[in-house]
PASEKE-644399 format. One record per residue: x, y, z of N, C-alpha, C, O, CB in turn. Coordinates in steps of 0.02 Angstrom, whole numbers, padded with zeros to 5 digits, always signed. Glycine has a CB too. Layout:
N
XYZXYZXYZXYZXYZ ...
end
This chain:
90
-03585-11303-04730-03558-11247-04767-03497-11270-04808-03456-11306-04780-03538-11190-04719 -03488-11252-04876-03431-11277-04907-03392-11210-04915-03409-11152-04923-03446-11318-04975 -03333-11241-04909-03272-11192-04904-03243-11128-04987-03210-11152-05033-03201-11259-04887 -03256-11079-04988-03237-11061-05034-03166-11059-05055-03120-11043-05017-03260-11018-05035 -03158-11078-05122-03087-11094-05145-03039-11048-05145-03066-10994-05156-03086-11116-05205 -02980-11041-05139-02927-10999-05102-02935-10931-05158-02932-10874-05134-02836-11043-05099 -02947-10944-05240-02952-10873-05275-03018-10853-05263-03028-10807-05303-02936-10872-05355 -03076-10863-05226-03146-10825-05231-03129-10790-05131-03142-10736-05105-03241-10903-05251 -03101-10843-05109-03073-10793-05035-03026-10744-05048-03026-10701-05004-03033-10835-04974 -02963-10729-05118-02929-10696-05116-02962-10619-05149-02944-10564-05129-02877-10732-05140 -03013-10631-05203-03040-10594-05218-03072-10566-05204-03087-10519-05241-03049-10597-05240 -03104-10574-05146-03149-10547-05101-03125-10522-05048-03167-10499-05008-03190-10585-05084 -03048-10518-05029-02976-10504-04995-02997-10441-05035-03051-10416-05019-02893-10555-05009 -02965-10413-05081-02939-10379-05131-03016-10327-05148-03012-10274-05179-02907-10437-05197 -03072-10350-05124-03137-10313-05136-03133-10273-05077-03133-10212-05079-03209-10357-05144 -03128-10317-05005-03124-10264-04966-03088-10217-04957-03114-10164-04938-03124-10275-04930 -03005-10224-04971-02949-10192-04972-02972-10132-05020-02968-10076-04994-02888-10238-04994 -02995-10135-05083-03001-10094-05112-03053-10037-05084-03054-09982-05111-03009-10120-05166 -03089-10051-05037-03141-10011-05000-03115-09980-04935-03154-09951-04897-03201-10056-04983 -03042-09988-04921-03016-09967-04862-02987-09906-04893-02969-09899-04951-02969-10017-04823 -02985-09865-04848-02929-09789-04845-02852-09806-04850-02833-09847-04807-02936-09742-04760 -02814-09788-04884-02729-09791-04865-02725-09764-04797-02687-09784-04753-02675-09742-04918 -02768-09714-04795-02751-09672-04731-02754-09698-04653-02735-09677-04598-02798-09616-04732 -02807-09785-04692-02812-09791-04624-02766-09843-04609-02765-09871-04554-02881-09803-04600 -02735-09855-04646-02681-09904-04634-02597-09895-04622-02564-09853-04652-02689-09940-04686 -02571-09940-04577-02491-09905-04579-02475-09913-04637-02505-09936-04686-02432-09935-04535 -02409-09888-04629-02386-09910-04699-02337-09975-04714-02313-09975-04770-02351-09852-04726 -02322-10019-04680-02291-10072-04654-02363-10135-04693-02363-10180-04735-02277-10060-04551 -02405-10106-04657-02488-10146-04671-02476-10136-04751-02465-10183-04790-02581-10094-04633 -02480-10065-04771-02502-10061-04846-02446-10096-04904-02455-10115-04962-02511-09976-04864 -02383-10096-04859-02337-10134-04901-02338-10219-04920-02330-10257-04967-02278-10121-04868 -02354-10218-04833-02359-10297-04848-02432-10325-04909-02432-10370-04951-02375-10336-04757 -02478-10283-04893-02529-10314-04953-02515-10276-05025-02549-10282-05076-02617-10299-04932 -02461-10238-05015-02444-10230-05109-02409-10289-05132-02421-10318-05184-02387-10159-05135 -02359-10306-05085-02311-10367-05108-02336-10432-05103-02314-10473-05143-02249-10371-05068 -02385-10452-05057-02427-10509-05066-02471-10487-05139-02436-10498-05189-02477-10521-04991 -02519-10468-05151-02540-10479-05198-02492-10457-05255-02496-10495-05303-02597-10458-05195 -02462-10423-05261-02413-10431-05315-02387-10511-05353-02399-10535-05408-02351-10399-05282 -02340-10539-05281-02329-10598-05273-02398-10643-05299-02392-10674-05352-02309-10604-05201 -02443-10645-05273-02508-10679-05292-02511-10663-05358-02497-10715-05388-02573-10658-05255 -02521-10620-05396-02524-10592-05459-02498-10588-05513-02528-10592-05567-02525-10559-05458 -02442-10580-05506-02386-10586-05534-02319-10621-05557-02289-10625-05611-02380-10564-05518 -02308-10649-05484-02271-10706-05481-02213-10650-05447-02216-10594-05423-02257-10756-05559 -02143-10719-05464-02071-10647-05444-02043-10608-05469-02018-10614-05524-02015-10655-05428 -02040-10539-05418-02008-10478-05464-01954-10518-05502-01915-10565-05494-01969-10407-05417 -01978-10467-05557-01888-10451-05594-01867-10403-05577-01908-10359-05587-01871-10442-05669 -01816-10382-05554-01772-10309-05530-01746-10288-05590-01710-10320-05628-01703-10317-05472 -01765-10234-05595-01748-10187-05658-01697-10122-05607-01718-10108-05551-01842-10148-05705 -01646-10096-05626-01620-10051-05580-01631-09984-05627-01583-09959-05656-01538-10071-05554 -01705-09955-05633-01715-09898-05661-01703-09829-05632-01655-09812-05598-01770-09903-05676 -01748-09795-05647-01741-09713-05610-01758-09721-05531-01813-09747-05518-01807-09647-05647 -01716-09702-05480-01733-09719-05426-01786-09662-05381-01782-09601-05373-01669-09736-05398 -01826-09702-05363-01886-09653-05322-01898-09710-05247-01911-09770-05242-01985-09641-05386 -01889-09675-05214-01903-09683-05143-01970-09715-05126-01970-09763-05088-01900-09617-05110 -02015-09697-05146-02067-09748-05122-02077-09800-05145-02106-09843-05112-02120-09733-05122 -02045-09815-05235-02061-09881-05258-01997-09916-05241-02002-09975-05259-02082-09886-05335 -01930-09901-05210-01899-09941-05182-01928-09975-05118-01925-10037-05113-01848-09912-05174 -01941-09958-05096-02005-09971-05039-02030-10045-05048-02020-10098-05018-02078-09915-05053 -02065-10027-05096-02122-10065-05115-02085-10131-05176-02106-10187-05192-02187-10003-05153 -02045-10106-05190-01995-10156-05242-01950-10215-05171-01926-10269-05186-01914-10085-05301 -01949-10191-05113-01915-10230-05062-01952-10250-05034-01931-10301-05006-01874-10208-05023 -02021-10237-05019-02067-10295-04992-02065-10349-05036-02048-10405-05019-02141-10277-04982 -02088-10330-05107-02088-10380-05145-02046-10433-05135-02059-10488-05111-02082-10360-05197 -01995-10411-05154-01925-10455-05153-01923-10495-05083-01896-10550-05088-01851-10401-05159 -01943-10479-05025-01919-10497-04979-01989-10559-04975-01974-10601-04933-01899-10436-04923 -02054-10572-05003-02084-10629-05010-02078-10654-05074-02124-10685-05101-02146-10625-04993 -02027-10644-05101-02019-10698-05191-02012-10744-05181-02005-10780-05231-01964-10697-05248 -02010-10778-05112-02013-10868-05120-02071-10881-05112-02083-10940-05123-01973-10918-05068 -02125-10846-05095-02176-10888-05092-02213-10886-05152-02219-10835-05186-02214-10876-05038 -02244-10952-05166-02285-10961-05216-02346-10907-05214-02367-10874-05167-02306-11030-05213 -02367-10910-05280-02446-10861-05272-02511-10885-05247-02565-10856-05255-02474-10837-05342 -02499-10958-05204-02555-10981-05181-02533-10980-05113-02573-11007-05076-02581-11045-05209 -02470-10951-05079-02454-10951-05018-02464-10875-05011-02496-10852-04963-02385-10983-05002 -02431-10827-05067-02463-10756-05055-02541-10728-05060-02554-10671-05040-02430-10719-05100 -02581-10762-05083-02649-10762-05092-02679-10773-05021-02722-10734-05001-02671-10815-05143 -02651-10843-04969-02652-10854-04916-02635-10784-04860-02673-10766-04814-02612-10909-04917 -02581-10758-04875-02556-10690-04820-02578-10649-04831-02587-10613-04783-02495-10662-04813 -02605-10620-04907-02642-10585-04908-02722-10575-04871-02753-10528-04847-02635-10587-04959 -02733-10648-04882-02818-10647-04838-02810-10644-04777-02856-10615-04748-02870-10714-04843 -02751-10672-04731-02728-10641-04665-02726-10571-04645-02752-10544-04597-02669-10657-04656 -02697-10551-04683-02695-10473-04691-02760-10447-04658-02773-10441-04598-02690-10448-04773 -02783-10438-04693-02877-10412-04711-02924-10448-04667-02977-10429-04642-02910-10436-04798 -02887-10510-04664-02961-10543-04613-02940-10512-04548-02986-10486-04516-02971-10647-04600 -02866-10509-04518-02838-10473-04453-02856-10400-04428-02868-10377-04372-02769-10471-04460 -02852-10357-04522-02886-10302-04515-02943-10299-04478-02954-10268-04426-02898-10283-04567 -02984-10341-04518-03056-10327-04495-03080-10350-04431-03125-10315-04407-03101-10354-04539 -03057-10408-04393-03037-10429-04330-03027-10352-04297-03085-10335-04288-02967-10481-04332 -03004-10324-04286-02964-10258-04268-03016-10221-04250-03027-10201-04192-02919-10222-04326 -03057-10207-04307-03113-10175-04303-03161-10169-04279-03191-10115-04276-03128-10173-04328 -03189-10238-04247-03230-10274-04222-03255-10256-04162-03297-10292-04135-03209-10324-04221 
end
């Protein structure tokens, strides 16, 4: 069996995720895979100090709090994420 390469495992991360409920997830869970794939995606926030709203501070401090990792190390936590999920399920 040959190993699929870290963006066809991350994308297929991100297929299942997209097929899950928010509802069924904490929200600790749902943060950490906004800021990993963000991170994966994006690269590192820039902090903009705009109109302040409570949930995207939230989600603006996960971020921040994995900006050192590269997007091939957040691509990695992200598929942890989801593969643990589904482990769970099992």
């Amino acid at each position: 069996m040959i190993d699929e390469d870290l963006n066809t495992r991350f994308d297929k991360a991100v297929a299942i995720a997209t097929e899950m409920s928010q509802a069924s997830l904490p929200q600790d869970v749902q943060l950490r895979l906004y800021a990993n794939y963000k991170q994966a995606t994006f690269g590192t926030i820039k902090y903009q100090n705009n109109n302040f709203d409570l949930r995207n501070a939230f989600k603006t401090n996960a971020w921040m709090q994995i900006s050192h990792l590269t997007a091939d190390e957040a691509k990695e936590k992200y598929i942890e994420i989801i593969n643990s999920i589904i482990n769970q399920k099992k």
